[in-house]
C-alpha positions as CSV (number, residue, x, y, z in Angstrom):
1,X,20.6,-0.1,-6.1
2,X,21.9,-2.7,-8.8
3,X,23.7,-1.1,-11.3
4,X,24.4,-3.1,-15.0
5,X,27.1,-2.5,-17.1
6,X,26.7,-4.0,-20.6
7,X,30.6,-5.1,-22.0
8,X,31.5,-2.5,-24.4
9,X,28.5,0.4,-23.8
10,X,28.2,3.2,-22.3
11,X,24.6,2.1,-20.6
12,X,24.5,1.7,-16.7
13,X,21.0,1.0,-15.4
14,X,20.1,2.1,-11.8
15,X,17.8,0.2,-10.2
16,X,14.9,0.4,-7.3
17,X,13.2,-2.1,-5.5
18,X,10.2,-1.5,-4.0
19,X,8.4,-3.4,-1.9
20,X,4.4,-2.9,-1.2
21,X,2.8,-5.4,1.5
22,X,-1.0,-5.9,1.1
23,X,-3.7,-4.7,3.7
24,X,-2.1,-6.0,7.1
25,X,-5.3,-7.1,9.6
26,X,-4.5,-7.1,12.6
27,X,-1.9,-9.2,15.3
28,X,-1.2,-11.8,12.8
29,X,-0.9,-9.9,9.7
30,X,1.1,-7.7,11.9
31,X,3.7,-10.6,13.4
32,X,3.7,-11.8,10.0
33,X,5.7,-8.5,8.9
34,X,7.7,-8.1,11.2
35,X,9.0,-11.6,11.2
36,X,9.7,-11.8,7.4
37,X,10.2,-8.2,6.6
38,X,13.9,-8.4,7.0
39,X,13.9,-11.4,4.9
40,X,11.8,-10.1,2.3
41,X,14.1,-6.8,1.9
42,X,17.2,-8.6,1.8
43,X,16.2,-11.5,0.1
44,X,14.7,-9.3,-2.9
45,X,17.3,-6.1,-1.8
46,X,14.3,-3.8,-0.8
47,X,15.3,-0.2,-1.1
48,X,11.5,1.1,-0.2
49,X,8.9,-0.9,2.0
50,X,5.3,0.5,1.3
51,X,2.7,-1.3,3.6
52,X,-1.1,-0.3,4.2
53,X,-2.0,-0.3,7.7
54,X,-5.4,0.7,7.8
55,X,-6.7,-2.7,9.6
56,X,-3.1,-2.9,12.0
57,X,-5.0,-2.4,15.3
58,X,-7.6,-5.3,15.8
59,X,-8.4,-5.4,12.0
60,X,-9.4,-1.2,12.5
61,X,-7.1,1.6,12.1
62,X,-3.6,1.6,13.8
63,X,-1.8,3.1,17.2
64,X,1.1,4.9,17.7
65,X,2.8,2.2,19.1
66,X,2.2,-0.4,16.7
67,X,2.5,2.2,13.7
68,X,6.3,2.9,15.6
69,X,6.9,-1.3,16.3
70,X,6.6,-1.3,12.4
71,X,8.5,1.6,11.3
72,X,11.3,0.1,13.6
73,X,11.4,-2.9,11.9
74,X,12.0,-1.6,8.6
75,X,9.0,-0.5,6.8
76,X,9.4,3.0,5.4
77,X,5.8,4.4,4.5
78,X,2.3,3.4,4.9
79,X,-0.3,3.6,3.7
80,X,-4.1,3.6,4.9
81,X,-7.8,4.3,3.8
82,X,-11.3,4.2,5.7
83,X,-10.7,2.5,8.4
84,X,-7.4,4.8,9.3
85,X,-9.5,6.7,11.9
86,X,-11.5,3.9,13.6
87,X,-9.7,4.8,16.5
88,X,-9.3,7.8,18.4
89,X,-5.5,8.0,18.8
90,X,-5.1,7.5,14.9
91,X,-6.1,11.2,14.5
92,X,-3.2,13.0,16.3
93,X,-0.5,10.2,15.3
94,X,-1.9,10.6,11.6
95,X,-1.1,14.0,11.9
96,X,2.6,14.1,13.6
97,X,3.7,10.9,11.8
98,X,4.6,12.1,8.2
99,X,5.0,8.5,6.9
100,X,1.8,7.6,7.7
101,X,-0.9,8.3,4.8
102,X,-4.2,8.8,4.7
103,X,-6.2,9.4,1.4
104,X,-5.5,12.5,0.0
105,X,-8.9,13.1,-1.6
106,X,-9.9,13.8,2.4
107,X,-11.8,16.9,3.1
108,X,-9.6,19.8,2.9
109,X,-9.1,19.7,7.1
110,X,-8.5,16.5,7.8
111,X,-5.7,15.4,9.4
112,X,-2.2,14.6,8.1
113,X,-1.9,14.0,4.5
114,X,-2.2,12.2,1.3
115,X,1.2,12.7,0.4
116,X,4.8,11.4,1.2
117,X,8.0,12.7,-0.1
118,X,11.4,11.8,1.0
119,X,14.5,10.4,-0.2
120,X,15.9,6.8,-0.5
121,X,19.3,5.8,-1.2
122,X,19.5,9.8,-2.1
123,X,16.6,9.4,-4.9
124,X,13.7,11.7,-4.6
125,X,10.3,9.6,-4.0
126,X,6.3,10.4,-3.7
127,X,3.5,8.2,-2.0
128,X,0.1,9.4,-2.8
129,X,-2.8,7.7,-0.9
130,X,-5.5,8.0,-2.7
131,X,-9.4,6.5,-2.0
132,X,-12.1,5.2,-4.5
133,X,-16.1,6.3,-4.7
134,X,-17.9,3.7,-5.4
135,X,-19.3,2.1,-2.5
136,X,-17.1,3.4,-0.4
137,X,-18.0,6.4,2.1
138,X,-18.1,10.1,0.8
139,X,-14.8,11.6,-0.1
140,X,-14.0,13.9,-2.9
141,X,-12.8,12.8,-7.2
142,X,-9.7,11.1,-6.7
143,X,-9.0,12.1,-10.2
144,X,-8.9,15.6,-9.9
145,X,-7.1,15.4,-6.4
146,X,-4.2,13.2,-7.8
147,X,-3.7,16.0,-10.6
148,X,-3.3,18.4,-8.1
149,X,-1.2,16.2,-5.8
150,X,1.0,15.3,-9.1
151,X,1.4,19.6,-9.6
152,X,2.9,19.8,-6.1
153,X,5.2,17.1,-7.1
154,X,8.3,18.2,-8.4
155,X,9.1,17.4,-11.8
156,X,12.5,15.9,-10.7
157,X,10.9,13.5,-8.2
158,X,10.9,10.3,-10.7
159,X,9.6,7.3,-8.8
160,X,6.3,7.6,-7.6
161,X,4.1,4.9,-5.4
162,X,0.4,5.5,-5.5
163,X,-2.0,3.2,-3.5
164,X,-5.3,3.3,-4.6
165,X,-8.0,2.1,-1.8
166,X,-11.1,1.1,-3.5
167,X,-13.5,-1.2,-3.5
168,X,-14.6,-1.6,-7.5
169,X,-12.0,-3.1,-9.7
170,X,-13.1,-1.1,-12.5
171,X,-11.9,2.3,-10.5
172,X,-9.1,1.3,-9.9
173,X,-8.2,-0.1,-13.1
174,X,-9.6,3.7,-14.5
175,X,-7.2,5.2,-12.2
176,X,-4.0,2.9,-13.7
177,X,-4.6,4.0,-17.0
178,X,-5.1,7.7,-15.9
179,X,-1.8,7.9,-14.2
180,X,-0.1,5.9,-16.8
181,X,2.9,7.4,-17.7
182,X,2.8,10.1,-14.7
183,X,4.1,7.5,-11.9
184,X,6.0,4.6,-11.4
185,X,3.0,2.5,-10.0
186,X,-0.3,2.2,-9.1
187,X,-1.5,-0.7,-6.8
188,X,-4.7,-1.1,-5.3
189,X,-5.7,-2.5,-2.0
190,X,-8.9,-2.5,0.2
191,X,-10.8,-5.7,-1.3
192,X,-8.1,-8.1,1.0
193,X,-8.3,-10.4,-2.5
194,X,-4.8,-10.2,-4.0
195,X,-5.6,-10.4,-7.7
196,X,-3.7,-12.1,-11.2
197,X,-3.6,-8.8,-13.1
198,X,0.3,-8.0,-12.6
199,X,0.9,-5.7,-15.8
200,X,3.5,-2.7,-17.2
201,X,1.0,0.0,-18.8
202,X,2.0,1.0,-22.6
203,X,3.7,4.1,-20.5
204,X,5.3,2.2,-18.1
205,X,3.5,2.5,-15.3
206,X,3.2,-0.8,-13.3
207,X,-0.2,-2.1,-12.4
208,X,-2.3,-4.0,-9.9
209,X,-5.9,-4.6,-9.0
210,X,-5.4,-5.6,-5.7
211,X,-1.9,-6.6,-3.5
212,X,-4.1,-8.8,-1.2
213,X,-4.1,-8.9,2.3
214,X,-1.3,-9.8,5.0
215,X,-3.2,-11.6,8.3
216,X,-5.1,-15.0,8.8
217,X,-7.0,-16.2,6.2
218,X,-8.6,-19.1,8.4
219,X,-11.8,-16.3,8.5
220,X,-13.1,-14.0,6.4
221,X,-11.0,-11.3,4.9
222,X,-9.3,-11.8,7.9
223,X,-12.2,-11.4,10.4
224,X,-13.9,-14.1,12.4
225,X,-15.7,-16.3,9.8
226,X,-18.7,-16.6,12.7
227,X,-18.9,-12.8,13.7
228,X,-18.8,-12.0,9.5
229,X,-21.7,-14.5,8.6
230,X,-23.5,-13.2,11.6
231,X,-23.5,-9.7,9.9
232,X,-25.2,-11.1,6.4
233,X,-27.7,-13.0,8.7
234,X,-29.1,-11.2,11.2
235,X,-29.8,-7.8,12.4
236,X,-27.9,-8.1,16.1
237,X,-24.1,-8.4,14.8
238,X,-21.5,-7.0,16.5
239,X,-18.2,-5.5,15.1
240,X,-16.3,-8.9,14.1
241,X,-12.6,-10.0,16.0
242,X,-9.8,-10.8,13.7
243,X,-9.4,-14.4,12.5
244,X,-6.7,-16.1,13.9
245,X,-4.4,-19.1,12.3
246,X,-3.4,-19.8,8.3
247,X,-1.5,-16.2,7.8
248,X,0.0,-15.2,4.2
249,X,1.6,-12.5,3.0
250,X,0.6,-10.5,0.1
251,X,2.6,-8.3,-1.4
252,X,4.1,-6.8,-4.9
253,X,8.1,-6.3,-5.8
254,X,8.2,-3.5,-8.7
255,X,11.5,-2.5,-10.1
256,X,11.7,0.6,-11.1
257,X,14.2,3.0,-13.4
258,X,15.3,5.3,-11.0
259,X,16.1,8.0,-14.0
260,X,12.8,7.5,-15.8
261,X,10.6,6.4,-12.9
262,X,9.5,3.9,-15.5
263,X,8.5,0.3,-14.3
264,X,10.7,-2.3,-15.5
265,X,9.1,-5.4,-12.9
266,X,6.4,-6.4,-11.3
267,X,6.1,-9.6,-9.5
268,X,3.5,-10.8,-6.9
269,X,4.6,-12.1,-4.0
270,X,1.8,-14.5,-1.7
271,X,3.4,-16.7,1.1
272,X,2.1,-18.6,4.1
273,X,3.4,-17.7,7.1
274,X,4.1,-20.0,10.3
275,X,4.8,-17.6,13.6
């Protein structure tokens, strides 16, 4: 928490920093974290890490001992989306890990939940997971379940984090201005394509199409570059490997007024990565 004190006024503004790393795919997206994570939270005093950690495990879903390896090194929540239950053991960890998120517009009986509140530094938070439609698989309106999610939120719970996991820019730009004003931020992630749209709403609500992806980007959005063109040409593909070599890290930093929950920052963050 920074707190300012203007000479002469009565104004002290409490700060928090949050951090929210981009799609990590796989072992070098996840080496890349937790060699820099420390860094990155002290060098930008991180209160909250956010990651999504829907690719961890091979580039599909995540295991419990890679989702704990992470939490140990300092990330808080995460995140997922459609890939969260590519693997078997994903199901039962989703569901006795609280900090780990899957979309909350999920059928009603699906495992875990879309929703994360706890405190930091003693300051109430929320992280919604939320999915997009469009051309993504079935799941229910992502409007109408954040409306609900927000009514179970307590009123006094300021800062709030939602991810939104969609493929079509245009949803997720929808979904900024439809939560404008109601949370703290709304970022979006699946595409693995960080994008140059870094904004504050009108209601302070701080936007982003797309935080990018953590992992090797000597492939294709992260994957082998071979295995992916393989699937656009032919009809015999198999499931593609991660790419290996070149990583970055994508990420946002979003300060945000811990009385309002208003956004007062938000800066992109994209750095290679040598292991």
């Amino acid at each position: 928490m920074v707190l300012f004190t203007i000479p002469g006024s009565r104004f002290r503004f409490s700060t928090m920093n949050v951090l929210i790393i981009g799609d990590v795919v796989a072992k070098p997206g996840r080496i890349a974290v937790l060699e820099r994570l420390q860094d990155l939270r002290e060098q930008f005093s991180i209160d909250l890490a956010i990651m999504n950690a829907e690719n961890v495990a091979g580039g599909f879903s995540i295991t419990p001992s890679l989702g704990e390896q992470l939490f140990a090194a300092g990330i808080d929540v995460m995140t997922s989306g459609n890939h969260i239950f590519d693997k078997r053991e994903a199901i039962e960890y989703v569901d006795q890990q609280p900090r780990l998120l899957r979309p909350a517009n999920y059928p009603p009986n699906t495992p875990g939940s879309g929703l994360w509140q706890g405190q930091i530094k003693g300051i109430d938070v929320a992280v919604i997971n939320l999915m997009g439609r469009v051309f993504m698989p079935p799941c229910d309106d992502p409007f109408r379940t954040v409306d609900s999610v927000l009514e179970s939120v307590a009123p006094s719970v300021k800062v709030r984090i939602v991810d939104m996991h969609a493929e079509a820019t245009s949803e997720k730009s929808a979904m900024g201005c439809y939560l404008d004003g109601r949370v703290s931020a709304v970022v979006g992630t699946h595409t693995h394509v960080q994008t140059a749209d870094e904004a504050i709403l009108p209601h302070g609500t701080a936007y982003l199409t797309d935080i990018g992806m953590t992992g090797s980007y000597a492939g294709v959005i992260g994957m082998s570059a071979a295995d992916v063109i393989k699937r656009f040409t032919s009809v015999t593909f198999r499931r593609a490997d991660h790419a290996t070599g070149r990583s970055r890290i994508c990420a946002a930093i979003i300060d945000i007024d811990e009385d309002s929950g208003r956004a007062r920052e938000i800066k992109r963050i994209n750095l290679t990565h040598e292991s």
